[in-house]
N, C-alpha and C positions, 0 to 999 in steps of 0.2 A: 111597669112595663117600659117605661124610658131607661132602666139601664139595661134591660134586656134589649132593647132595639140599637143603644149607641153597641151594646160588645158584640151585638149581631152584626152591624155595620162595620166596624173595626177588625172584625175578625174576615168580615168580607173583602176589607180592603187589606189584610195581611195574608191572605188567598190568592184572592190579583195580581198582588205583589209577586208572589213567590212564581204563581204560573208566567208572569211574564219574565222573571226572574229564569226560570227554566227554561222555557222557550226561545228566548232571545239572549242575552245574557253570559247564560252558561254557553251553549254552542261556542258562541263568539269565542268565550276564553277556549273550552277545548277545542278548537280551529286555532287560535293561536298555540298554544302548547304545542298541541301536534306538529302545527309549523316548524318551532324552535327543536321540537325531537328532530322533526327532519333535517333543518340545519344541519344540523349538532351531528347527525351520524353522518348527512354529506361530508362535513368538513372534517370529521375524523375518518373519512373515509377518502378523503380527497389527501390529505397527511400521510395515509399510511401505503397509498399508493404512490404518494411524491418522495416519503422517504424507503419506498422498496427501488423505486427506479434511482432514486440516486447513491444507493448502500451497492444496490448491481453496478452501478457505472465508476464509485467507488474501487469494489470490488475489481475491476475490470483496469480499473489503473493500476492499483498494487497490482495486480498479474503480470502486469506490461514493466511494470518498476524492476518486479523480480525478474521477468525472463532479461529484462536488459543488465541487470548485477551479475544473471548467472553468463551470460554473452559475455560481461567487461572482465568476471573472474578468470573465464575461461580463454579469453583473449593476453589476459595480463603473464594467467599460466605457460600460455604456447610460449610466450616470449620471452618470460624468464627462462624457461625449459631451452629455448633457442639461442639464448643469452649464454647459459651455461655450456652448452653443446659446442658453441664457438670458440666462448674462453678453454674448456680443455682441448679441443683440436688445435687453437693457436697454443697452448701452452706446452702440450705434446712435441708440436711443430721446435716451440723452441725449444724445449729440453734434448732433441733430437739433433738441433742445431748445436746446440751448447757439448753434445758425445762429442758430433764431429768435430770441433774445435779442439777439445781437449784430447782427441786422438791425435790430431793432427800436428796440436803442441808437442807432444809426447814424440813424436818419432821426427819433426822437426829438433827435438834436444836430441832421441837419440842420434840422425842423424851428425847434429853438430857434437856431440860427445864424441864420436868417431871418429870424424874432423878431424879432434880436436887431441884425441888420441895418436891421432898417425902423424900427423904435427910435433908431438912432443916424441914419440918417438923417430923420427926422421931426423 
């Protein structure tokens, strides 16, 4: 009867154990667990909010980048365009200038040719 009363006693206090074990014990860890889940989804929840706002405000500068390329392109366009419009109007201009000239040579000789005719025969 004495090992029946120690493996009764041993099993009593391997019973104890365990109820306090479950009681106290375990809660505590799953209270922490849970804790750390909760963490864990804040903080990945807290990431994916910090990097949706900052991919938008991203996002929102390339916009600004482009419409300012498409503004500098289309600045740069007008000007070249206005660049060229000048050079053939001035180039017009003088090739226009450069006829009269050469008109004006031309009957400048003819008249000196005439001159120069009634000269020789006089």
């Amino acid at each position: 009867m004495d090992i029946h009363n120690t493996i009764a006693v041993i099993v009593g206090i391997i019973t104890i154990s365990s109820a306090i074990y479950k009681f106290t014990i375990e809660p505590a860890i799953n209270a922490k667990i849970a804790s750390l889940e909760t963490k864990g989804f804040l903080t990945i929840d807290n990431f994916k909010s910090n990097f949706n706002d900052r991919l938008i405000s991203l996002d929102r500068k390339v916009d600004i980048h482009l419409q300012d390329y498409a503004n500098y392109k289309d600045a740069n366009l007008l000007q070249a365009n206005g660049l060229n419009e000048r050079i053939n109007h001035t180039w017009n201009k003088t090739e226009k200038l450069f006829n009269d000239e050469k008109a004006e040579r031309k009957e400048i000789q003819a008249f000196l040719q005439k001159q120069n005719d009634l000269k020789t025969r006089a």
